[in-house]
N, C-alpha and C positions, 0 to 999 in steps of 0.2 A: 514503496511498499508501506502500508499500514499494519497496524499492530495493537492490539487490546492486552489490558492488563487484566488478571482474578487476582480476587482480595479477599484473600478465608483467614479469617481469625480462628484460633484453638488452641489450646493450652499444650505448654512447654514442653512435656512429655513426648506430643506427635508431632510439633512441628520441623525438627529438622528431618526427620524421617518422610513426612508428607513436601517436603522441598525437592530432596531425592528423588524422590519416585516423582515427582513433575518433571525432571530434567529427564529422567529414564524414558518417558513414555511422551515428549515430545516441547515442553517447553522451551523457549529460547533462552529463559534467565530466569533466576528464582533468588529472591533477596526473603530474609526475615528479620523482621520489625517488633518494638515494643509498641502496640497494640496501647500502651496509657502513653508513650509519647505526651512531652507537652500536656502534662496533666500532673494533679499532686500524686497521681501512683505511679509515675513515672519511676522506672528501675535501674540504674548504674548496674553495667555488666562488663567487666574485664578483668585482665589477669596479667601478670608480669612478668618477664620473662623467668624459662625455667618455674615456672609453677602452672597449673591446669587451671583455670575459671570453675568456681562452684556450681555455677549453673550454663549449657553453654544455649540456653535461648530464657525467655522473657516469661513469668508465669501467664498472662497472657499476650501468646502472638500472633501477628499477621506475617502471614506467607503472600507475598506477592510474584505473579508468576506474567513472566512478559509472554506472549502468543501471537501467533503470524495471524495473520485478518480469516484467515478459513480456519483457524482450532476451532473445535465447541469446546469454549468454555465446562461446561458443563458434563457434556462428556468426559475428558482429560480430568477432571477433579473425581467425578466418582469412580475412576479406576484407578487413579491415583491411591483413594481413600482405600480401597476394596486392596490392594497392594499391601498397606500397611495394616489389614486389620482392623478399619475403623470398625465401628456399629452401624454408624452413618453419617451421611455425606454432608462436612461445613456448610454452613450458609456462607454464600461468598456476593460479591460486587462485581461487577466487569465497569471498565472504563474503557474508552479510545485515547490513543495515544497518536498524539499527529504527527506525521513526519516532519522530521527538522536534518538542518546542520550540525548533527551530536557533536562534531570535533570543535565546531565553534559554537556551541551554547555550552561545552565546559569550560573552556579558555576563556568566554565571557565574564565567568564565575570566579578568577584568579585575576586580579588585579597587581601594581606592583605594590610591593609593602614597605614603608618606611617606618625604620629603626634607630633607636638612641639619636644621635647626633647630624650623623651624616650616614647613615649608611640606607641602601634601597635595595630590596629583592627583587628582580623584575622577572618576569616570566618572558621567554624567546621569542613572542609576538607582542612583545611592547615594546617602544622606545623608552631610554631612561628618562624617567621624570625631570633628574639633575645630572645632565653627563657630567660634571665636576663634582659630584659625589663620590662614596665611596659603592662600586656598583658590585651587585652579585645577580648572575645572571643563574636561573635554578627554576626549573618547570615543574612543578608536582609528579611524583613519581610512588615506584615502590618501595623507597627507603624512607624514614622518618625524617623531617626536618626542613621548611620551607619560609619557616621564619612567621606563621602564624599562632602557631601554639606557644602558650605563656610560657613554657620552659624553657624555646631555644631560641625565643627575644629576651628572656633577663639573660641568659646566655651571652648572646651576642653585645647586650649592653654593658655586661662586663669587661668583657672582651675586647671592644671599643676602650672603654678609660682603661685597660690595666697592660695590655701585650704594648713594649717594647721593643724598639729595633733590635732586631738579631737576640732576640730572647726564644730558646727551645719551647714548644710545647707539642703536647701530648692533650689528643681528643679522643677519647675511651669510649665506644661506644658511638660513632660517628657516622651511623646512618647514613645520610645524604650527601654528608662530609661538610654541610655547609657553615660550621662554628670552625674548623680547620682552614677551610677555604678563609676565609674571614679573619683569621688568625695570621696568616699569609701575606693577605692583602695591607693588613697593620703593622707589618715589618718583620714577624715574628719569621725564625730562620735557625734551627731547622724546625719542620712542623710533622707528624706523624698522624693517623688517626688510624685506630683498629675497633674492630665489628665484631660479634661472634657471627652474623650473617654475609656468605659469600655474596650474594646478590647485592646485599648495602654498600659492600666493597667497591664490585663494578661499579655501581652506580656512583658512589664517591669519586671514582678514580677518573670518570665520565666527565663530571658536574667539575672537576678540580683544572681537565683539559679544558673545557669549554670556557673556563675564568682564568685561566693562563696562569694558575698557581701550583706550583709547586710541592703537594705533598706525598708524602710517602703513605700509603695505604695497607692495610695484612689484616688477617686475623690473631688472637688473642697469641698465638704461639709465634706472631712474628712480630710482638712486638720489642722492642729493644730494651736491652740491658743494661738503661744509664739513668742518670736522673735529669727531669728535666725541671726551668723555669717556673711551669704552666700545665697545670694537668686540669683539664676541664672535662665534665662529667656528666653528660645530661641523659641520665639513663629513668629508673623509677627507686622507692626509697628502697626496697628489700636488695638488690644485685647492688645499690650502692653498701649498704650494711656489710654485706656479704666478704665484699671487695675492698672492703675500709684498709684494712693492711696492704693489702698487695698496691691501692691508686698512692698511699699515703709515700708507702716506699718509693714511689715515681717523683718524688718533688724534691726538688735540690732544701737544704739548708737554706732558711727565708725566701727559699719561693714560693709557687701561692696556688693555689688551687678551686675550683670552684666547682660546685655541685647545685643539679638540680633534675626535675623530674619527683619533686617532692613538694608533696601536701605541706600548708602550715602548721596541721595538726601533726603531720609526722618530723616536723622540723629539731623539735628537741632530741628527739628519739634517734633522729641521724647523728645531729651535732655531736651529742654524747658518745657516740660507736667511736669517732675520728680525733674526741679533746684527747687522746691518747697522744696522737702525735701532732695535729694540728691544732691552731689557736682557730677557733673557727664561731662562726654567728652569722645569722640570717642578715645579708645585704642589701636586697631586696624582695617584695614580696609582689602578685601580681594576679590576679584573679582568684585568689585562692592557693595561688602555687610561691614558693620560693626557691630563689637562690641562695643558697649556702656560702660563705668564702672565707678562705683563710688561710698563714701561713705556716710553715712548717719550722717547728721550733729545732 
């Protein structure tokens, strides 16, 4: 089966509204886009957990909307438009979209990824690059954390030189599970990791069978009431702020902790929340992002 895309560009106001009413009235998929993309007006738009995004589309965007080979374009947009009250009707674009193998032209798209020293992410349709590596076997999914974004590769590169055998830790905030997983694989015993999302959970507790590691998984209320080694924290800077007491109180006397999910502009800003009870400084830094680390006095 074939399939054409429409491409209406309009300002922030109507867009997620005119997305809606494309799904309503017969689209197959509806994505919205910054419209300066790859340009110098190109717009950062996100938001951090427990807080609302100030804008939640692009001042101008594009609405693309996927269509079976028989929609009229053109039809579906002006009743779409008439739905939300435009004045009038986008100028839009139509393309053809070819059919393909979509399950394997995304898996083409995820390679394995190697980290620090020895360690490799391989996704479930690759063999490892180095079976005498350290392997983490982890497919993209709905929870954070695959080992490409700069937060939870200084993550894991701490992680690498610092977890001991049979040293506790504690991964806050552990998405994918895959800095836990990881933690595991380097001796560390016992290993915990908690979510505030149920779904991160599953899927942790999934990712952690599938790599024959052993962690214990819960949400924020299941986790435990002891102190651990190793508390690592790869969330964003405000819920680390927030939490600065409660991860601080998790870390034994000189054990050590590591933070990240933080801008280098907001590095000081963190640091200073934590020199209460931690001796702490940026470890390393990495596209713009750092890691934080430090021990507990």
């Amino acid at each position: 089966m074939s399939y054409r895309e429409l491409i209406a560009e309009l300002n922030r106001e109507h867009a997620e509204a005119l997305s809606d009413a494309l799904l309503e009235i017969g689209a197959l998929s509806v994505s919205v886009e910054d419209a300066d993309a790859d340009t110098p007006d190109e717009q950062p738009l996100f938001g951090e957990p427990g807080l609302t995004p100030e804008q939640s589309a692009w001042k101008r965007s594009r609405v693309v909307a996927l269509l079976a080979e028989d929609a009229d374009p053109a039809v579906l947009l002006a009743a779409a438009s008439n739905e939300i009250g435009l004045a009038q009707t986008p100028s839009f674009t139509v393309r053809d979209v070819e059919e393909q193998d979509w399950v394997r032209l995304t898996q083409s798209q995820f390679d394995p990824i190697s980290i620090g020293e020895r360690i490799w992410v391989v996704p479930s349709w690759h063999d490892a690059p180095d079976p005498g590596a350290l392997i983490l076997e982890l497919d993209p999914g709905l929870a954070f954390g695959t080992g490409s974004h700069p937060t939870t590769r200084l993550c894991m590169e701490w992680l690498e030189q610092s977890v001991q055998n049979d040293q506790s830790v504690l991964d806050y905030g552990c998405g994918s599970g895959i800095l836990a997983i990881l933690a595991k694989k380097c001796g560390a015993n016992p290993v915990f990791g908690i979510d505030i999302d149920p779904q991160a959970v599953e899927s942790a507790r999934q990712n952690s069978e599938r790599n024959r590691a052993e962690v214990t998984y819960g949400l924020p209320d299941d986790c435990p009431e002891r102190e651990f080694d190793i508390v690592v924290a790869n969330i964003l800077s405000n819920p680390l702020k927030l939490m600065a007491s409660m991860l601080a109180s998790k870390v034994k006397a000189g054990g050590r902790i590591a933070l990240s999910g933080i801008l280098a502009r907001q590095a000081d800003e963190v640091a200073a929340v934590y020199a209460q009870w931690i001796d702490i400084s940026v470890w390393r830094e990495h596209e713009g992002w750092v890691c934080l680390a430090g021990t507990r006095r």
